[in-house]
Backbone as JSON, one array per atom type, in Angstrom:
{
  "sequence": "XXXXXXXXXXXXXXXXXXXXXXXXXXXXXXXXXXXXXXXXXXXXXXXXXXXXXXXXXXXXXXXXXXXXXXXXXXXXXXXXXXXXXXXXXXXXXXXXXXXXXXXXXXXXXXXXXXXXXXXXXXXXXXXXXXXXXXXXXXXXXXXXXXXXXXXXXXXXXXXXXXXXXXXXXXXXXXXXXXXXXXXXXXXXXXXXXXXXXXXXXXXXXXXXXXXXXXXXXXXXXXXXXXXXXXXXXXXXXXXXXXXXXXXXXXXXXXXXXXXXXXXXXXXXX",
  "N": [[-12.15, -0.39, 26.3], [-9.69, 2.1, 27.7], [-9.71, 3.82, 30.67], [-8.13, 5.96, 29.93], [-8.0, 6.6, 27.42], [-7.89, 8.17, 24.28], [-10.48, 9.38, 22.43], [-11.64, 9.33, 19.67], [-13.08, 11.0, 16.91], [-15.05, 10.88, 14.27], [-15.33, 13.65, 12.85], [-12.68, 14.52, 14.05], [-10.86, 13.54, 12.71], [-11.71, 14.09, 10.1], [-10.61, 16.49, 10.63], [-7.69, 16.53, 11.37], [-6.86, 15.34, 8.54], [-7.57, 16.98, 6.79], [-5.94, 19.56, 7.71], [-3.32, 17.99, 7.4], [-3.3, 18.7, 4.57], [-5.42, 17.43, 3.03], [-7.56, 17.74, 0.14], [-10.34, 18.44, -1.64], [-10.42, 17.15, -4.16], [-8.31, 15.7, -4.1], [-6.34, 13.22, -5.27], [-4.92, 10.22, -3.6], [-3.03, 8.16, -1.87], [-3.4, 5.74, 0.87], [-1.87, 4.99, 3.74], [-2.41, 2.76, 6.37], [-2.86, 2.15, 10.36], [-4.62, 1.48, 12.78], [-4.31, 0.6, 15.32], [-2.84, 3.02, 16.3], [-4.38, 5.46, 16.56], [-6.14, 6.15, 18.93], [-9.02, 5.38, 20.95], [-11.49, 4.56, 18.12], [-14.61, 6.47, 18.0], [-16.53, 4.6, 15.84], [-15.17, 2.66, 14.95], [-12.9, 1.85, 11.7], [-14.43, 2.49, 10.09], [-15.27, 5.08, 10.65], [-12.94, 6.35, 9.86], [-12.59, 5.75, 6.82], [-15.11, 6.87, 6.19], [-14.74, 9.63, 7.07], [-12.36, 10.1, 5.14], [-13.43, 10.35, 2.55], [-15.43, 12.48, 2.74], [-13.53, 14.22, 3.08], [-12.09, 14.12, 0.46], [-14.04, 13.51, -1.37], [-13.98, 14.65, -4.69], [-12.13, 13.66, -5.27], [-9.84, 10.54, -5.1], [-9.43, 7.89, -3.42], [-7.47, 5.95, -2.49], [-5.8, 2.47, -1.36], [-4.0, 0.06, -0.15], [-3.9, -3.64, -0.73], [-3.49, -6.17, -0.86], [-2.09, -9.63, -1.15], [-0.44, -11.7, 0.38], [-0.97, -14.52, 1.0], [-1.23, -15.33, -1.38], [1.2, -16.38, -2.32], [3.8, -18.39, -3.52], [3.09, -21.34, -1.16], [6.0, -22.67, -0.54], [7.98, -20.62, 0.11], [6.37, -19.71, 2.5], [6.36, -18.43, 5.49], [5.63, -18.21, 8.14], [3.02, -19.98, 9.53], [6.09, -21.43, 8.74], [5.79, -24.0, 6.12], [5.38, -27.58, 6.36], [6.92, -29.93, 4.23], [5.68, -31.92, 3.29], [3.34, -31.18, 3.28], [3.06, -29.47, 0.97], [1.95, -29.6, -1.53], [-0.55, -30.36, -1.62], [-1.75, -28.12, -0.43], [-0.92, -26.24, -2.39], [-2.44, -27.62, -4.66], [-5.04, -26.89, -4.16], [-4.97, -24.2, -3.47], [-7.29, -21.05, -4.1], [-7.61, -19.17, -6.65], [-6.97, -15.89, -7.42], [-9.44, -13.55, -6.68], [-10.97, -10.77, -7.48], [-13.11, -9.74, -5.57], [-13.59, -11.25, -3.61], [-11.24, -12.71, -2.5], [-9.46, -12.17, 0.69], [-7.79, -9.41, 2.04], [-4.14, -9.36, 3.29], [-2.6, -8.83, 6.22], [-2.26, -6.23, 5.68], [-3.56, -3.94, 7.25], [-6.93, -3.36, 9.5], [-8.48, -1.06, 8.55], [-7.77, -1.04, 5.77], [-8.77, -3.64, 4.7], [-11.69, -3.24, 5.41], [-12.54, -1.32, 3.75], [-12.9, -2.68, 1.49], [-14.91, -3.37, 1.01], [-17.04, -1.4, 0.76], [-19.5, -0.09, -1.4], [-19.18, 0.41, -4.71], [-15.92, 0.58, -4.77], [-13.43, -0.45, -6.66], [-11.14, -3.1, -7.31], [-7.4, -3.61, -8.63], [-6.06, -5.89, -10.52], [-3.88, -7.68, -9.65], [-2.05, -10.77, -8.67], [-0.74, -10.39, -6.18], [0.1, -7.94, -5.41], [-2.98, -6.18, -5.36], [-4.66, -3.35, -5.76], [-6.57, -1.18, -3.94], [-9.47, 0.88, -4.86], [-11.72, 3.73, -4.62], [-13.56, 6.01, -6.26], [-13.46, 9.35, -8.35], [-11.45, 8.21, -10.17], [-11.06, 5.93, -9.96], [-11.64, 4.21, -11.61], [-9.43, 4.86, -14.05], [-7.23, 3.81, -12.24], [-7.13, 0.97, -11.22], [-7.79, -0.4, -13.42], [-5.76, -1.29, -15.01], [-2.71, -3.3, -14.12], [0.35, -4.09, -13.81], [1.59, -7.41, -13.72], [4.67, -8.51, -13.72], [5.58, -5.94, -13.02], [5.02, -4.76, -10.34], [5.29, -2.32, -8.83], [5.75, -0.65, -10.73], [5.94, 1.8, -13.12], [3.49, 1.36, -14.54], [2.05, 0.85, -12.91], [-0.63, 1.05, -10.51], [0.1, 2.82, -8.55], [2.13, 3.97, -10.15], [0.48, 5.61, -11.63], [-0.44, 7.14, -10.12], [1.32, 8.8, -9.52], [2.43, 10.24, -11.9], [-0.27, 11.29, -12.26], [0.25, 13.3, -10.42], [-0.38, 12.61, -7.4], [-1.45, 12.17, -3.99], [-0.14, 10.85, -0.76], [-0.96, 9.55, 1.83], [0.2, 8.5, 4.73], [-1.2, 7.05, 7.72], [-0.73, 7.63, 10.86], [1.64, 5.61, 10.46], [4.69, 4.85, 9.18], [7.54, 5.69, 6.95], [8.43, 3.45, 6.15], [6.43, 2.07, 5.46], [5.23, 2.63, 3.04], [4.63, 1.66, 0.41], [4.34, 2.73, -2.08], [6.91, 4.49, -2.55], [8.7, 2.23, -3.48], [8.31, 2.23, -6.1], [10.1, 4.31, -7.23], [12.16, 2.7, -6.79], [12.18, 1.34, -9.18], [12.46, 2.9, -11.28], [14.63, 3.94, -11.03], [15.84, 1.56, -11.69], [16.87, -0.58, -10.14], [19.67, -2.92, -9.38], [18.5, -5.29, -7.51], [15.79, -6.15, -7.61], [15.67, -8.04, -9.77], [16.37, -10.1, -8.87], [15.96, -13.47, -6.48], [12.79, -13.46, -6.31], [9.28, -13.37, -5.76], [7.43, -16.57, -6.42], [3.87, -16.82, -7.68], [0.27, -17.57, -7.29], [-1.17, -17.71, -10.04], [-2.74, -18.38, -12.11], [-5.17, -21.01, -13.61], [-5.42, -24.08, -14.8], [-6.8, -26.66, -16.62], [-7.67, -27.38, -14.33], [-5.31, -27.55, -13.06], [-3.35, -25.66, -10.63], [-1.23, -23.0, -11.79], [1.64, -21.46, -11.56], [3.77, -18.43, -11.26], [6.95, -16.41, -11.85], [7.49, -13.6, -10.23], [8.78, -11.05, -12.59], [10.17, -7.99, -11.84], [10.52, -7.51, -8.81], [10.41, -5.43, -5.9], [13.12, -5.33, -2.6], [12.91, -4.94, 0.69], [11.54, -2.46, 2.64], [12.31, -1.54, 5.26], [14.61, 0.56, 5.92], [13.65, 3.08, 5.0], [12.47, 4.8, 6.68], [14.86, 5.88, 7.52], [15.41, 8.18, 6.19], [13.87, 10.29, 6.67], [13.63, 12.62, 7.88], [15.62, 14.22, 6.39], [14.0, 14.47, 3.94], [11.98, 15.84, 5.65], [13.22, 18.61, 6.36], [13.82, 19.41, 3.68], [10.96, 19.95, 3.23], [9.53, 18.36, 1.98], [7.63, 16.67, 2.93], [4.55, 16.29, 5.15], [3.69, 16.57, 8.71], [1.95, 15.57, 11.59], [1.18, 15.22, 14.68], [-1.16, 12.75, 15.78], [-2.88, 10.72, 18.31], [-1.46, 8.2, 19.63], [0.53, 8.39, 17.69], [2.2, 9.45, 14.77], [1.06, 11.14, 11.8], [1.41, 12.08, 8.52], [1.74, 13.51, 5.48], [2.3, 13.44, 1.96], [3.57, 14.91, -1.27], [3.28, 12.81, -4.0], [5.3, 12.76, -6.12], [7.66, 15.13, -5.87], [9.2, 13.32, -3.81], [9.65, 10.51, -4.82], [11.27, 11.5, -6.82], [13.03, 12.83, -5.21], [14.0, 10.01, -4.02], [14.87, 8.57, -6.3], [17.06, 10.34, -7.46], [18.91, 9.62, -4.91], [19.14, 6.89, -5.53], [20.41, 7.05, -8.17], [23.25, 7.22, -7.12], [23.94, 5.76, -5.41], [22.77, 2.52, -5.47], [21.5, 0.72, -3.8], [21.15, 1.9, -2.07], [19.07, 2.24, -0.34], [18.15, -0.04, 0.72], [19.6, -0.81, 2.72], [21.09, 0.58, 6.05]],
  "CA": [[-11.48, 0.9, 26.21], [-8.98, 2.05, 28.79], [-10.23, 5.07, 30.95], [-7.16, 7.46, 29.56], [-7.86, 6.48, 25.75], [-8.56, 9.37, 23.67], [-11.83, 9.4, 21.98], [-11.88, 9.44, 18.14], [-14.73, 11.08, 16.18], [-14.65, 10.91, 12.43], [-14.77, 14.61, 12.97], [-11.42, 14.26, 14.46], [-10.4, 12.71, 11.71], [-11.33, 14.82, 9.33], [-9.64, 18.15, 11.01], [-6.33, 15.89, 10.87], [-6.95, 15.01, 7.3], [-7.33, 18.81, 6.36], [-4.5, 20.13, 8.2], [-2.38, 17.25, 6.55], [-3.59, 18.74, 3.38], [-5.95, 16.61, 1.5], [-8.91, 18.47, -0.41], [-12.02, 18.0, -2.28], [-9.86, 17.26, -5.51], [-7.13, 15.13, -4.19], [-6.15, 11.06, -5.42], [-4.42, 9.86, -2.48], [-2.97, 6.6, -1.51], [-3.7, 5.6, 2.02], [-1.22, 3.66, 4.23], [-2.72, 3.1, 7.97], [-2.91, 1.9, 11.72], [-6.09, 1.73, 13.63], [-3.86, 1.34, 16.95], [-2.13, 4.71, 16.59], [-5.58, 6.62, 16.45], [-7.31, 6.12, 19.85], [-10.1, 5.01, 20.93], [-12.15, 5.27, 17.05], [-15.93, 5.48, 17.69], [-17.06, 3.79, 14.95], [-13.55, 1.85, 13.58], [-12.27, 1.45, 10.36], [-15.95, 3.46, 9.2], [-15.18, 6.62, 10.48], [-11.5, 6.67, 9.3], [-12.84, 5.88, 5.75], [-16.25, 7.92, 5.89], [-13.72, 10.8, 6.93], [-11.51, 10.34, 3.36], [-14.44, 10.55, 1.39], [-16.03, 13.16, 2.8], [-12.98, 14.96, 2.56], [-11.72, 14.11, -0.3], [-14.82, 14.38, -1.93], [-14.5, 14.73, -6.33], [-10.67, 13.14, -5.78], [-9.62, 9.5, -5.39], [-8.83, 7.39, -2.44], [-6.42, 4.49, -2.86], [-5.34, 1.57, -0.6], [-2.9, -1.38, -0.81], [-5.16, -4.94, -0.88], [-2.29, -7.04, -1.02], [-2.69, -10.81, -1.01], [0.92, -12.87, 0.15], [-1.38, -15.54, 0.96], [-1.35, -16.04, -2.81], [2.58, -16.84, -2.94], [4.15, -20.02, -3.53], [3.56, -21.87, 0.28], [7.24, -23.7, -0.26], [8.27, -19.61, 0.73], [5.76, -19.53, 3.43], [7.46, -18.3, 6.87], [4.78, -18.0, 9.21], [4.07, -20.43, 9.87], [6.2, -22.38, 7.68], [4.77, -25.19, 6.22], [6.34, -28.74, 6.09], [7.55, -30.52, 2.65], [4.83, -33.2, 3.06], [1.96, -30.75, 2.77], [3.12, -28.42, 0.06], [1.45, -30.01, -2.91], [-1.58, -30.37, -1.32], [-1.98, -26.62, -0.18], [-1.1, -25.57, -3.86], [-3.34, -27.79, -5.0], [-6.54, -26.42, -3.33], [-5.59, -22.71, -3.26], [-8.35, -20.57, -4.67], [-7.17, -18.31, -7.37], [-7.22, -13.99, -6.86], [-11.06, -12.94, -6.94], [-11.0, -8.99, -6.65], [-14.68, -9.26, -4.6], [-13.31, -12.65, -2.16], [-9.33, -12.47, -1.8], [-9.01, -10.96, 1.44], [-6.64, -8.16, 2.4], [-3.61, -9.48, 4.43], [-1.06, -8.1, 6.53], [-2.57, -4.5, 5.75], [-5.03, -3.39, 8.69], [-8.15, -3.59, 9.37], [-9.35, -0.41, 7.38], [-7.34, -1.47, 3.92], [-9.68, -4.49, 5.0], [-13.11, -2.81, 5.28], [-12.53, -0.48, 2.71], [-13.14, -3.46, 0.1], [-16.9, -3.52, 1.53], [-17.56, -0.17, 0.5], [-19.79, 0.08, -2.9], [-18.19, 1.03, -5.84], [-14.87, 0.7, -4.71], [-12.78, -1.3, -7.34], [-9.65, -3.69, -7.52], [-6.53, -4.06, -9.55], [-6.02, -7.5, -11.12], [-2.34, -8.09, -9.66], [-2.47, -11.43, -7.54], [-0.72, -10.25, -4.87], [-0.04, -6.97, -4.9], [-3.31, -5.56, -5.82], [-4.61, -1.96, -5.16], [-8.55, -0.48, -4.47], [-9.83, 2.6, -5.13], [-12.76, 4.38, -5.21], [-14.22, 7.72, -6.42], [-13.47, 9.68, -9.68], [-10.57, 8.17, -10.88], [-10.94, 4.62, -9.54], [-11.04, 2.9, -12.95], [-8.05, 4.8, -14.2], [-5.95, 3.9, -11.13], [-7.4, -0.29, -11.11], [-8.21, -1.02, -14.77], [-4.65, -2.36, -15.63], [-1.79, -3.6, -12.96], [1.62, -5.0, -14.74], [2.28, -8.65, -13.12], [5.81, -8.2, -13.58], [6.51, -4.6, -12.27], [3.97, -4.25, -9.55], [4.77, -0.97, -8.27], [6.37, -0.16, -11.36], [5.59, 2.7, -14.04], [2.35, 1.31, -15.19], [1.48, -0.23, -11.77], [-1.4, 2.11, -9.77], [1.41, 3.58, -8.2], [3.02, 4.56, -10.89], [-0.6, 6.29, -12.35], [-0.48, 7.91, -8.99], [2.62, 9.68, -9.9], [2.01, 10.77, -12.96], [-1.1, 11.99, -11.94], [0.45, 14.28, -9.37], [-1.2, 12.48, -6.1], [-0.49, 12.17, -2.47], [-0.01, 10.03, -0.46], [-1.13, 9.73, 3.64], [0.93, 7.61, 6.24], [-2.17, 7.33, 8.91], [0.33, 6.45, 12.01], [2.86, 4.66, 10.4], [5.81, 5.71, 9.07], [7.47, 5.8, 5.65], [9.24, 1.93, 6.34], [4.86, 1.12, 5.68], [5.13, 2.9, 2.29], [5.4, 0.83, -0.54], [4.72, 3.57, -2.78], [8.44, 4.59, -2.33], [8.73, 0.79, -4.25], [8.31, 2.56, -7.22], [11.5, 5.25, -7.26], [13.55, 1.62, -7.14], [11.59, 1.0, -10.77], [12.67, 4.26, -12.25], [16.12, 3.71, -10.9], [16.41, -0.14, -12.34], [17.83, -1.13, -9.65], [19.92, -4.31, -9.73], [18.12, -6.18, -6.57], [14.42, -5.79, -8.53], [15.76, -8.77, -10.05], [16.92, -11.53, -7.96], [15.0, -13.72, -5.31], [11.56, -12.67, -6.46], [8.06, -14.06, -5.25], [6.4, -17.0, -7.39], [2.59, -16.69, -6.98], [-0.72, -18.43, -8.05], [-1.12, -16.68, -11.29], [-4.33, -19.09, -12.77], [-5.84, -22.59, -12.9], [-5.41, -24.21, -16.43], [-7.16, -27.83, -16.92], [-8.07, -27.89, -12.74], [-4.03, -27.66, -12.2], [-3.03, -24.15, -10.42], [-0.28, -22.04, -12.24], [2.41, -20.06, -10.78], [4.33, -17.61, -11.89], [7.69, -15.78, -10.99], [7.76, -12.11, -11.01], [10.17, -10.67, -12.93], [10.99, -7.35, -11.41], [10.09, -6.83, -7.51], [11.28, -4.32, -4.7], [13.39, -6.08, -1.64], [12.56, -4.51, 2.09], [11.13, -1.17, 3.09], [12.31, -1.74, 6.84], [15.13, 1.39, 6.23], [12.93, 4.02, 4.25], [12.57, 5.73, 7.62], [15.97, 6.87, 7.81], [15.51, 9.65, 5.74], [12.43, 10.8, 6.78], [14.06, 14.01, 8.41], [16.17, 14.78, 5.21], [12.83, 15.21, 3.67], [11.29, 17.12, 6.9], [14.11, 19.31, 6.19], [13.26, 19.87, 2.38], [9.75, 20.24, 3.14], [8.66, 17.54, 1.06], [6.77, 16.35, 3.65], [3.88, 17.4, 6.2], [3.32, 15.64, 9.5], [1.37, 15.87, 12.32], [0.97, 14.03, 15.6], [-2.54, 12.49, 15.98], [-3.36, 10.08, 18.76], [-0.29, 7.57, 19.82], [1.23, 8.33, 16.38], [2.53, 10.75, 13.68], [0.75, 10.92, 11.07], [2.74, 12.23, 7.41], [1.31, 13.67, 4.07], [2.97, 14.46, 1.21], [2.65, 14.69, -3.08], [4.37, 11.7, -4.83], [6.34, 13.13, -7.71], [9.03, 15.12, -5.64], [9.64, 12.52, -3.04], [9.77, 9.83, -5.19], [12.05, 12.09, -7.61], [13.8, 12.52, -4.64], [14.64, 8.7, -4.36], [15.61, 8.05, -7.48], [18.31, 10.84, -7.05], [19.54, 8.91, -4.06], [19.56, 5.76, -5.95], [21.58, 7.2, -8.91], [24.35, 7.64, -7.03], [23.97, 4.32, -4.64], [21.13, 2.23, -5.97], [21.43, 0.21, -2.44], [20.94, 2.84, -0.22], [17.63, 2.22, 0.47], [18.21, -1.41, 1.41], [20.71, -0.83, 4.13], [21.64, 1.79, 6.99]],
  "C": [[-10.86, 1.25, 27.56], [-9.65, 3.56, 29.31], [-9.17, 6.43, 30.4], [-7.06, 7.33, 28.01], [-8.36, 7.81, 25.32], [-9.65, 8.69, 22.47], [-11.55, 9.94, 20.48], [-12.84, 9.4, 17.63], [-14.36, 11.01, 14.45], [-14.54, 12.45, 12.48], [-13.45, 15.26, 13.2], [-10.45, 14.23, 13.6], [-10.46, 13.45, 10.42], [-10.46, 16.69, 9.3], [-8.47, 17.68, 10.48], [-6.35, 15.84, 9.5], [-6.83, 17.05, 6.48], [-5.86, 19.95, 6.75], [-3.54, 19.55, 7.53], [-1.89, 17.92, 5.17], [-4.48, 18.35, 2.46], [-7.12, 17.55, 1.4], [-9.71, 17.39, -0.94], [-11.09, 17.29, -3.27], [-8.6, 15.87, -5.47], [-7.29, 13.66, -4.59], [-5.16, 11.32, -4.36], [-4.65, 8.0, -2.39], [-2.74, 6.48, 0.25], [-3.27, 4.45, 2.4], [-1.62, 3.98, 5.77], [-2.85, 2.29, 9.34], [-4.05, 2.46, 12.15], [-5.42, 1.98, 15.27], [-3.48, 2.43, 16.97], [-3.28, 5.42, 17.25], [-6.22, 6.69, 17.85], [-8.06, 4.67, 19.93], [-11.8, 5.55, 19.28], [-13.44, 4.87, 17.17], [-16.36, 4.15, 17.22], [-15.89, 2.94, 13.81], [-13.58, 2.15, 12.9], [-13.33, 2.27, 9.34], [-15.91, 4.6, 9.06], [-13.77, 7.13, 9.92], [-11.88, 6.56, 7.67], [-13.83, 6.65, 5.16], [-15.52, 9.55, 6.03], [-12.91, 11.1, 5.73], [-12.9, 10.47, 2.78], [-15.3, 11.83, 1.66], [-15.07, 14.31, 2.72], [-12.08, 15.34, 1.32], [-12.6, 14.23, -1.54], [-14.83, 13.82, -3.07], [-12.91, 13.73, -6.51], [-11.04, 11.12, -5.57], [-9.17, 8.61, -4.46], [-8.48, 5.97, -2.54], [-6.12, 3.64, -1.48], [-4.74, 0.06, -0.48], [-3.99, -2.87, -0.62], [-4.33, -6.02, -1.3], [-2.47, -8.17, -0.75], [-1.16, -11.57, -0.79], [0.34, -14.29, 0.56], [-1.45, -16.73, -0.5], [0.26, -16.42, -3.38], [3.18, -18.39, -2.96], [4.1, -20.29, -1.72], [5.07, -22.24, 0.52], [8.15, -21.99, 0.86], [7.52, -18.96, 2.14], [6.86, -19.15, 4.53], [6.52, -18.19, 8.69], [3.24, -18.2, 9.08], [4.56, -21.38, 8.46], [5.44, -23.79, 7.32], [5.77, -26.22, 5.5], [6.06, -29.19, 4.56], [5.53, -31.19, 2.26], [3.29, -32.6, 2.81], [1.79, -29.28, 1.71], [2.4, -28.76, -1.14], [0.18, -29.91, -2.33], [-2.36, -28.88, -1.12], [-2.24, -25.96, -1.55], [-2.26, -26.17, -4.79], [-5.06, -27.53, -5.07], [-6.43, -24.97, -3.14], [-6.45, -21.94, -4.26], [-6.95, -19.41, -5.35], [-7.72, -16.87, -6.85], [-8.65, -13.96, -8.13], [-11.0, -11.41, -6.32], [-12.51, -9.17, -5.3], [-14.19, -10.22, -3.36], [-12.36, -12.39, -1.59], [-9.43, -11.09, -0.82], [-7.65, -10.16, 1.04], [-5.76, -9.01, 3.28], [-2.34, -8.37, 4.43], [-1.37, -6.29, 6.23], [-3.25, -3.16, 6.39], [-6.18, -3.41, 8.13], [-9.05, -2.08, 8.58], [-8.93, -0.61, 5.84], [-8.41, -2.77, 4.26], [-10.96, -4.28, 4.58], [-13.19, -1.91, 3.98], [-12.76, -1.22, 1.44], [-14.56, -3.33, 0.39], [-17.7, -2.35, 0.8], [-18.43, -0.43, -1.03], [-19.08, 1.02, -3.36], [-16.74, 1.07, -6.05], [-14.66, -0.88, -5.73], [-11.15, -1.69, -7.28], [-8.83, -3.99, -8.57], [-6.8, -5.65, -9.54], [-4.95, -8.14, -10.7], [-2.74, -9.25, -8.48], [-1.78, -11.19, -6.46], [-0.21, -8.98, -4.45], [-1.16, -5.83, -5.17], [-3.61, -3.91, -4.95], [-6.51, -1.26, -5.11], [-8.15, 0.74, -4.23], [-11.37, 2.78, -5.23], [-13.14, 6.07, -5.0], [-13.72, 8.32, -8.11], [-12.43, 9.03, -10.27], [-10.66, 6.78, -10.84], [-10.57, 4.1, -10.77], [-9.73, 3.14, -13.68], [-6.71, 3.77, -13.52], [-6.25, 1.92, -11.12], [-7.65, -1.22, -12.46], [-7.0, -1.58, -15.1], [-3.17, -2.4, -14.41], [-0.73, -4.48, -13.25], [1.76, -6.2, -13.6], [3.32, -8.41, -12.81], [6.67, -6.82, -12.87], [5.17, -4.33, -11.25], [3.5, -3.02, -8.53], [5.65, -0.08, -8.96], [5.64, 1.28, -12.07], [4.26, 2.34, -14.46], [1.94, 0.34, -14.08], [0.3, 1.45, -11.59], [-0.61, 3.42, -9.01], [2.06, 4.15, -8.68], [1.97, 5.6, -11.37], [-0.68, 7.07, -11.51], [0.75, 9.19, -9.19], [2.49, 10.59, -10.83], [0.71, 11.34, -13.29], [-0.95, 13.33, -10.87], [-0.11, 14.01, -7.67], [-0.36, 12.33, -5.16], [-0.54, 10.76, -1.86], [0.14, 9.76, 1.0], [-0.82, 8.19, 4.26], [0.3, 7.83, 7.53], [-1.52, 6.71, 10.34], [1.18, 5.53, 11.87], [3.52, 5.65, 9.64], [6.38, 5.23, 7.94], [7.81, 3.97, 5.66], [7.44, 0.93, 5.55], [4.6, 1.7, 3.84], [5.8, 2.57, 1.16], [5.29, 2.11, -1.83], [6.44, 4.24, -3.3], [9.52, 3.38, -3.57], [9.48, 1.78, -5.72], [10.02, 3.72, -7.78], [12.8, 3.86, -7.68], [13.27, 0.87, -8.71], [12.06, 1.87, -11.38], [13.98, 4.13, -12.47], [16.94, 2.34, -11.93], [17.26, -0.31, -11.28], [18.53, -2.62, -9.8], [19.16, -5.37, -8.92], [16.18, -6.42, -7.53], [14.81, -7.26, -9.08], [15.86, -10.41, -9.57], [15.79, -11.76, -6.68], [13.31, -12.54, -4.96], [10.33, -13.99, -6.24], [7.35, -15.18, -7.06], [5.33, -16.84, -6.5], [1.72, -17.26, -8.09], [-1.34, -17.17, -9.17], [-2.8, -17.23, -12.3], [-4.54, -20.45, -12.4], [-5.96, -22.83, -14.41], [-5.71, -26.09, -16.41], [-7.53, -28.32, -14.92], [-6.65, -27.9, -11.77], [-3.65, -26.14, -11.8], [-1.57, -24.0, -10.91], [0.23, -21.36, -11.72], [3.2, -19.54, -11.21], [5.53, -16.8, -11.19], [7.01, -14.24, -11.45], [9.01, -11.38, -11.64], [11.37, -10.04, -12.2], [10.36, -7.26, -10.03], [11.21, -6.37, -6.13], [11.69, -5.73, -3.53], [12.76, -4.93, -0.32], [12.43, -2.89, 1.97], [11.66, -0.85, 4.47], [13.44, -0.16, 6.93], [14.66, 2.64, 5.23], [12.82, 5.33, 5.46], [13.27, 6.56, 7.95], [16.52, 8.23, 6.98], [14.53, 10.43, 5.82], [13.05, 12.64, 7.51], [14.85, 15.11, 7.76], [14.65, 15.44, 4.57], [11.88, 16.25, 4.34], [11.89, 18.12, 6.15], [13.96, 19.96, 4.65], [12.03, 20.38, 1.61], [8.69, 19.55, 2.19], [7.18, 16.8, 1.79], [6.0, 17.26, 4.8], [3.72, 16.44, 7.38], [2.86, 16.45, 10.5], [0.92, 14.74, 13.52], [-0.61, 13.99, 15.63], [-2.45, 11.09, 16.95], [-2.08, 9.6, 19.52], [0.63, 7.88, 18.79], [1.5, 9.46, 16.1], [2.26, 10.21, 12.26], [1.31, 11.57, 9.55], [1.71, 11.78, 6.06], [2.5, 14.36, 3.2], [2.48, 14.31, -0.19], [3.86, 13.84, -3.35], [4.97, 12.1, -5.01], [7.69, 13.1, -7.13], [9.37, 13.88, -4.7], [10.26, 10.98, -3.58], [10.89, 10.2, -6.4], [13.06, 12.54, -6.98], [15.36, 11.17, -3.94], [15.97, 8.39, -5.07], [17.08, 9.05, -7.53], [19.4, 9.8, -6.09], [20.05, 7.69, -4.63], [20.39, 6.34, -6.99], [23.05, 7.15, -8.23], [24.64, 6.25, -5.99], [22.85, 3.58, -4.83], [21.09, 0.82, -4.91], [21.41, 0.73, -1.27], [19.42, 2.44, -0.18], [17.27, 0.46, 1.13], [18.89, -1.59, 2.31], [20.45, 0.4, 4.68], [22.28, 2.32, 6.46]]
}
C-alpha cells in the first residue's frame, strides 16, 4: 500500500452504495474495478459483503463471462499458431457453472462465484450470477443465440425495472447497454459473430456460432453527459474513480431511440 492510498472500509462502501441509490429492495447488475476504489481492507469481500448488506431482500447480479470458451482459431492474445489449434479444441473442458472461471471481468465478478447460494446462467460464454431473492428468475434460462437479448438476464433485468451500478468504470464496461442493440435489431448483431464450445458429443467437442451478438462497447461513453443532462443517471466520485447508478428501462429506452434513427451510432464517434 502506498502511504497516500485512501483506506477503504466496507462501511465506505456502503455510504457510496446508498447515496448512489441502491436499497433493501433493489436487483442490480454490478459492473466493477477494484483499482478505482483505494486501498480495500478486505478486497473483493468487503465490496460484495457491502451489496448484500445493502441491498438486502433485492438481487445482485454480475457478468461471469467465459471468452476462454471461444473458438481458439479467433484467439488474439496470445494468438495461437495453426499447428496447435486442433489440439487446444480438442482438450477444452466444456462450461461448468461451479469450475469455468470468470475472465476478463475483475477480481470481485471473480470472488463473487465463491459466495453460497449464488447461482449461474447456462450461456457458455456470456454467462451471468446472481444471488438473493430473485437469483433463479434472473439465471434459470439464458438464450445461446441472443445473449444479452430480451430473454437473456439482462433482458429480465429490464423488465423487472432494475439498476444497474458502474463501480469505477464507465458506461464503455456496460454490456447491459448490449441489449437496447437487441430491441433495435440492429443490422451488425448479425455478422462476424463468436463460435464457442457449446458441448462434447461421442468425446468430440461441439461448437457453435451465435446467431445474434453485439459488436464493441468502446464508444458508449460518449453519451454519458447527454444522459447526465436528462438525469437518467446518478454518479458520484469514489476513490480514483466515478462511480454511476442508474434504472435500466429509461436508459436503455433511451438507446434504442438513438438507434432508430442511426442504428450505428453506438459503434462509432
Amino acid at each position: 500500500m502506498l502511504p497516500n492510498s485512501r483506506i477503504t472500509t466496507k462501511n465506505n462502501l456502503k455510504e457510496l452504495f446508498y447515496k448512489l441509490g441502491l436499497s433493501h429492495t433493489s436487483d442490480v447488475m454490478v459492473h466493477s474495478s477494484m483499482s478505482t476504489l483505494g486501498y480495500v481492507v478486505n478486497g473483493a469481500i468487503d465490496v460484495i459483503d457491502a451489496l448484500i448488506e445493502v441491498v438486502g431482500n433485492g438481487t445482485i447480479l454480475m457478468p461471469a463471462h467465459t471468452g476462454q470458451l471461444s473458438h481458439p482459431e479467433n484467439w488474439s492474445n496470445p494468438e495461437i499458431p495453426k499447428k496447435y489449434l486442433e489440439v487446444i479444441k480438442k482438450n477444452m473442458n466444456i462450461f461448468d457453472k461451479a469450475l469455468t472461471p470468470v475472465r476478463a471481468r475483475g477480481i470481485i465478478a471473480s470472488t463473487f462465484l465463491n459466495y453460497p447460494e449464488v447461482k449461474r446462467s447456462c450461456h457458455p460464454l456470456n454467462s451471468v450470477s446472481a444471488l438473493g431473492k430473485n437469483s433463479f428468475y434472473y439465471t434459470s434460462t439464458h438464450d445461446f443465440d441472443e445473449p444479452e437479448g430480451v430473454d437473456s438476464p439482462i433482458g429480465k433485468l429490464y423488465s423487472n425495472n432494475g439498476k444497474v451500478l458502474l463501480l469505477g468504470v464507465g458506461l464503455d464496461s456496460c454490456t447491459a447497454i448490449h441489449l437496447a442493440e437487441y430491441i433495435a435489431d440492429v443490422d451488425y448483431l448479425y455478422y462476424n459473430n463468436p463460435s464457442v464450445l457449446k458441448g462434447n458429443l461421442n468425446d468430440v467437442n461441439k461448437f457453435a456460432t451465435i446467431k445474434k451478438y453485439p459488436g464493441t462497447s468502446e464508444f458508449f461513453n460518449k453519451y454519458i453527459n447527454e444522459l447526465n443532462e436528462k438525469d437518467f443517471i446518478k454518479q458520484e466520485r469514489f476513490g480514483s474513480g466515478v462511480s454511476i447508478m442508474f434504472e435500466i428501462k429509461p436508459v436503455i429506452d433511451f438507446f434504442v431511440s438513438k438507434l432508430n434513427i442511426d442504428q450505428h451510432c453506438l459503434i462509432k464517434l
